[in-house]
C-alpha positions in Angstrom: 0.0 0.0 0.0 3.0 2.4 0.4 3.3 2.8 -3.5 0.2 4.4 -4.1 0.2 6.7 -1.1 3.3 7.8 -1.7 2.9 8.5 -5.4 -0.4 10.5 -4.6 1.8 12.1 -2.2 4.4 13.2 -4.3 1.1 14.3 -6.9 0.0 16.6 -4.6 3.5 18.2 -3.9 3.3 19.1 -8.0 -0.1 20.1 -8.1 0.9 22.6 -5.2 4.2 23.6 -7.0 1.7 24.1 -10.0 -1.3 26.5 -7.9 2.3 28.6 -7.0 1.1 27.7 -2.9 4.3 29.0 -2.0 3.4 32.5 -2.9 2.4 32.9 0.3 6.3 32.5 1.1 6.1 36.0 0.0 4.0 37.7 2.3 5.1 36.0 5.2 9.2 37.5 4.1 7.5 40.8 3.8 5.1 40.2 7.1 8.5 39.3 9.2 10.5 41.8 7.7 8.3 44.5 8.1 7.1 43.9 11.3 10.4 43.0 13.1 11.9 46.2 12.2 9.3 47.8 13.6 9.0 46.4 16.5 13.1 46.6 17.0 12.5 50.1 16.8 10.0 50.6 19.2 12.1 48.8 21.6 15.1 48.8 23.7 18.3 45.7 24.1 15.1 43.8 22.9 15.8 43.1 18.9 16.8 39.5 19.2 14.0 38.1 21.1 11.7 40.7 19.2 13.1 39.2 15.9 11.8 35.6 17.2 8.8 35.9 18.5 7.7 38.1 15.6 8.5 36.3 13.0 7.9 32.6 14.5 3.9 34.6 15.5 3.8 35.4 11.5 5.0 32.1 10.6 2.7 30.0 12.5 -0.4 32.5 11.4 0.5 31.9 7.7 1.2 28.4 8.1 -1.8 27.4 10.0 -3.9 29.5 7.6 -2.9 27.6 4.6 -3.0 23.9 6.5 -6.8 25.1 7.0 -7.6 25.9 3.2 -5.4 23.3 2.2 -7.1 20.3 4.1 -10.6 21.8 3.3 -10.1 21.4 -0.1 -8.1 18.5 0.3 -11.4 16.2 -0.5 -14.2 18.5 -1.0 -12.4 20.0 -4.1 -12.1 16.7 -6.0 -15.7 15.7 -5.3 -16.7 19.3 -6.8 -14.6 19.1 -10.0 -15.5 15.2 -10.3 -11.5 14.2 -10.1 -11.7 11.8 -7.7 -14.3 10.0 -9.8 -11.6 8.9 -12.2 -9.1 7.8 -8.7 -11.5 5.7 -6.9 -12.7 4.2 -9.8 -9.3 2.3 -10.2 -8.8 -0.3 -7.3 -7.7 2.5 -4.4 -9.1 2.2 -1.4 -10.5 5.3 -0.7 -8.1 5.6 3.0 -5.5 5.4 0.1 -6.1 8.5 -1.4 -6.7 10.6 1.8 -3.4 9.4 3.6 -1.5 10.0 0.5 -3.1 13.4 -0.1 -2.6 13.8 3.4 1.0 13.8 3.7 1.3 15.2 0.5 0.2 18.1 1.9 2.3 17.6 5.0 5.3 17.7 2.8 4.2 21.2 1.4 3.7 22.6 4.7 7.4 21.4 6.0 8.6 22.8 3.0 6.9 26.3 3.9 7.8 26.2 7.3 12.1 25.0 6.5 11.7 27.6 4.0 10.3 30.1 6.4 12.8 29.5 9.3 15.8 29.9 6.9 14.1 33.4 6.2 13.9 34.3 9.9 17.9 33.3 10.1 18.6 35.8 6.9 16.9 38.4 9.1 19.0 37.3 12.4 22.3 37.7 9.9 21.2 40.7 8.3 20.6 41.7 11.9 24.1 40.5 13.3 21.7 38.3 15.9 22.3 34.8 16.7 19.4 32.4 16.8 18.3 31.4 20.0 19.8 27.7 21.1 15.8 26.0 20.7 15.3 27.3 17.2 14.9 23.7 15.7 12.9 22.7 18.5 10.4 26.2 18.3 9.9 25.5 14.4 9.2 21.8 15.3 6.2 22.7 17.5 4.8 25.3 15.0 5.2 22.7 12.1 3.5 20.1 14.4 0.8 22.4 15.2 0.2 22.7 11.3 0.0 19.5 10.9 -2.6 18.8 13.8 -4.9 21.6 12.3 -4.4 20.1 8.7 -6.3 16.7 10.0 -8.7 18.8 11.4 -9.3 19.9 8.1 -9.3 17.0 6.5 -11.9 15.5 8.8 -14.7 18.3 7.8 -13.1 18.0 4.1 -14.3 14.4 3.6 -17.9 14.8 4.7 -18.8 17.9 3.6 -18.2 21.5 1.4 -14.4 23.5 1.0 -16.6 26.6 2.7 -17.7 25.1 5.5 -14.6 22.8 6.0 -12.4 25.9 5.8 -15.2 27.6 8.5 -14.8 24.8 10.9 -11.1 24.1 10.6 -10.5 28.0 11.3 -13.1 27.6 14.3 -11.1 24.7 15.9 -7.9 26.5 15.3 -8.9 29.0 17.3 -10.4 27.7 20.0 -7.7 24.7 20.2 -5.1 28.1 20.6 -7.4 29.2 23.4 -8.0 25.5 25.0 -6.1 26.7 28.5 -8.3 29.8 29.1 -11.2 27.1 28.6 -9.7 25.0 31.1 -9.3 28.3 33.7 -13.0 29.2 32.6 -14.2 26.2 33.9 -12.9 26.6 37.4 -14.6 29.9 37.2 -17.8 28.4 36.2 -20.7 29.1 38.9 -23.2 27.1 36.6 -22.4 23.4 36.9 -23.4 22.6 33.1 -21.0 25.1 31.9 -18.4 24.3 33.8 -18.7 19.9 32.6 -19.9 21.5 28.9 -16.0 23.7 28.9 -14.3 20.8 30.3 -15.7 18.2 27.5 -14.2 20.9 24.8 -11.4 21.1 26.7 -10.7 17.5 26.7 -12.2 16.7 23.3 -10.6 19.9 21.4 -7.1 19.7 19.9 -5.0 21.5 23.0 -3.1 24.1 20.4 -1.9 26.4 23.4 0.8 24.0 24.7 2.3 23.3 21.2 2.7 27.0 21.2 7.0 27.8 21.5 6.4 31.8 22.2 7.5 30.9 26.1 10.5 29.5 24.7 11.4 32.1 22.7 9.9 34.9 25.2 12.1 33.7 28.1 15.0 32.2 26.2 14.7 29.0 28.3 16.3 25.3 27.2 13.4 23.4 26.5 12.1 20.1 29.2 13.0 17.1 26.6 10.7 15.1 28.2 8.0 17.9 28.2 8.8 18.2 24.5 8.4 15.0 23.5 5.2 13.5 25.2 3.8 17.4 23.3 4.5 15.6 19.9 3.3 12.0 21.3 0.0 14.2 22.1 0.0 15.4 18.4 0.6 12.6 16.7 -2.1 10.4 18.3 -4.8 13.6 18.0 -3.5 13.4 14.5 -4.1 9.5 13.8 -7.5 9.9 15.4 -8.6 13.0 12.8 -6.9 10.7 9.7 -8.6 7.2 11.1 -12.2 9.3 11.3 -11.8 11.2 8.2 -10.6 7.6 6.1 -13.2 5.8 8.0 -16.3 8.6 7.0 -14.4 8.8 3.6 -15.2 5.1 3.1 -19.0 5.3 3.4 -19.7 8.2 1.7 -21.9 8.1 -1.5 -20.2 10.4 -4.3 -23.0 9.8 -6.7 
C-alpha cells in the first residue's frame, strides 16, 4: 500500500508547486520583515527576542492559515470538479487516497515552514543576531501544530463542502489556541453545566496552546525534553484519530 500513497503524495506536492502555494512565502518575508523592524525600533536591548517571536507569530499564522484551506479542499475540491471520480474508480481504497493526499500536503507545509525558518535566520544575519539555542525545536512545534490543524481539516473535508470545511477548521484552530483559558474558565464556572460543557471541549478539542514555543522564545529557556516530546506524542495520536475518522467517514460516503 506504500506505492500508491506515496505517489499521490508526491502528486499533490506538483499540483501545489503548480497552484504557485508557495506564494504565500512572499507575504510572510514581507510580514516578518516589516514587522520586526518595527517592532526593534520601538524597543530597547530587545531586537533579538523581538526578531523571534515576531516572526515565528507570522509564521505559525501563515502556516496554519494555509494547513486550514489546504485540508478543506483536500477532499471537497475533487468531489466538486469530479477528479476523484476517475481515482477511486481504479482499485484504491479510498483511505488510500486521503493518507497520500494527506502527507502530500504535510510535505508542502514542512517545505513552507524550512523555508520560512531559513528566512527568519537571513533576518538574524542581516541583523548581526544569533538564533536562540531551541530554534529547531520552536519551528518543530509550529510545524507540528500545522500538521494537527491540517487533520482537522481533512476531517470536515471528507464529509462535507471546501466553505464550510475551511469555516470549521478556522473555528477549531482558534479555540484549540485558546484551550487553556477554557480550562481556567471552567474553574470559574458558577453554573455546573457550563463548567462539565468547557471541560468536554477542553478534553475533546485539539489542545493548540501547549504546542505554542512563544514561552521559549519569550524567556529564552532550554526546553524540558521530556515535556517536549510526550507534546508531539500528544500530536501525533490527535492526528491519527482526525486521519482514522476522516478515512473511515471517507469510506462510506456516497459520491454519486
Amino acid at each position: 500500500m506504500m506505492r500508491p500513497i506515496l505517489a499521490i503524495a508526491q502528486l499533490t506536492v506538483r499540483e501545489a508547486l503548480r497552484k504557485r502555494v508557495f506564494v504565500n512565502l512572499a507575504v510572510f518575508a514581507a510580514l516578518m520583515v516589516g514587522v520586526s523592524l518595527l517592532m526593534t525600533g520601538l524597543t530597547i536591548g530587545q531586537h533579538q527576542r523581538v526578531i523571534h517571536t515576531v516572526s515565528f507569530t507570522v509564521l505559525a499564522v501563515v502556516g496554519n492559515l494555509l494547513a486550514v484551506f489546504l485540508g478543506a479542499g483536500l477532499i471537497a475540491h475533487e468531489v466538486e470538479r469530479r477528479t476523484l471520480y476517475t481515482i477511486v474508480s481504479r482499485p484504491i481504497r479510498r483511505w488510500v487516497f486521503v493518507v497520500g493526499r494527506y502527507l502530500g500536503l504535510a510535505a508542502v507545509l514542512a517545505i513552507n515552514t524550512i523555508v520560512g525558518g531559513l528566512l527568519v535566520k537571513v533576518v538574524l544575519m542581516v541583523s548581526n543576531w544569533p538564533a536562540f539555542d531551541h530554534f529547531v525545536v520552536s519551528l518543530a512545534l509550529i510545524y507540528v501544530e500545522m500538521l494537527v490543524v491540517l487533520s482537522i481539516s481533512v476531517l470536515f473535508s471528507s464529509f462535507s463542502t471546501p466553505t464550510l470545511s475551511a469555516t470549521f477548521g478556522f473555528c477549531f484552530w482558534v479555540i484549540g489556541r485558546l484551550s487553556v483559558e477554557l480550562q481556567d474558565l471552567a474553574v470559574l464556572a458558577k453554573n455546573d453545566g457550563l463548567a462539565t460543557a468547557m471541560k468536554v471541549s477542553y478534553t475533546i478539542l485539539p489542545n493548540l496552546g501547549r504546542l505554542d514555543p512563544m514561552n521559549l522564545l519569550v524567556h529564552n529557556r532550554p526546553p524540558d525534553g521530556t515535556h517536549v516530546a510526550m507534546l508531539f506524542l500528544y500530536a501525533f495520536l490527535y492526528i491519527g484519530i482526525m486521519l482514522s475518522a476522516a478515512c473511515w467517514t471517507f469510506e462510506r460516503r456516497d459520491l454519486k
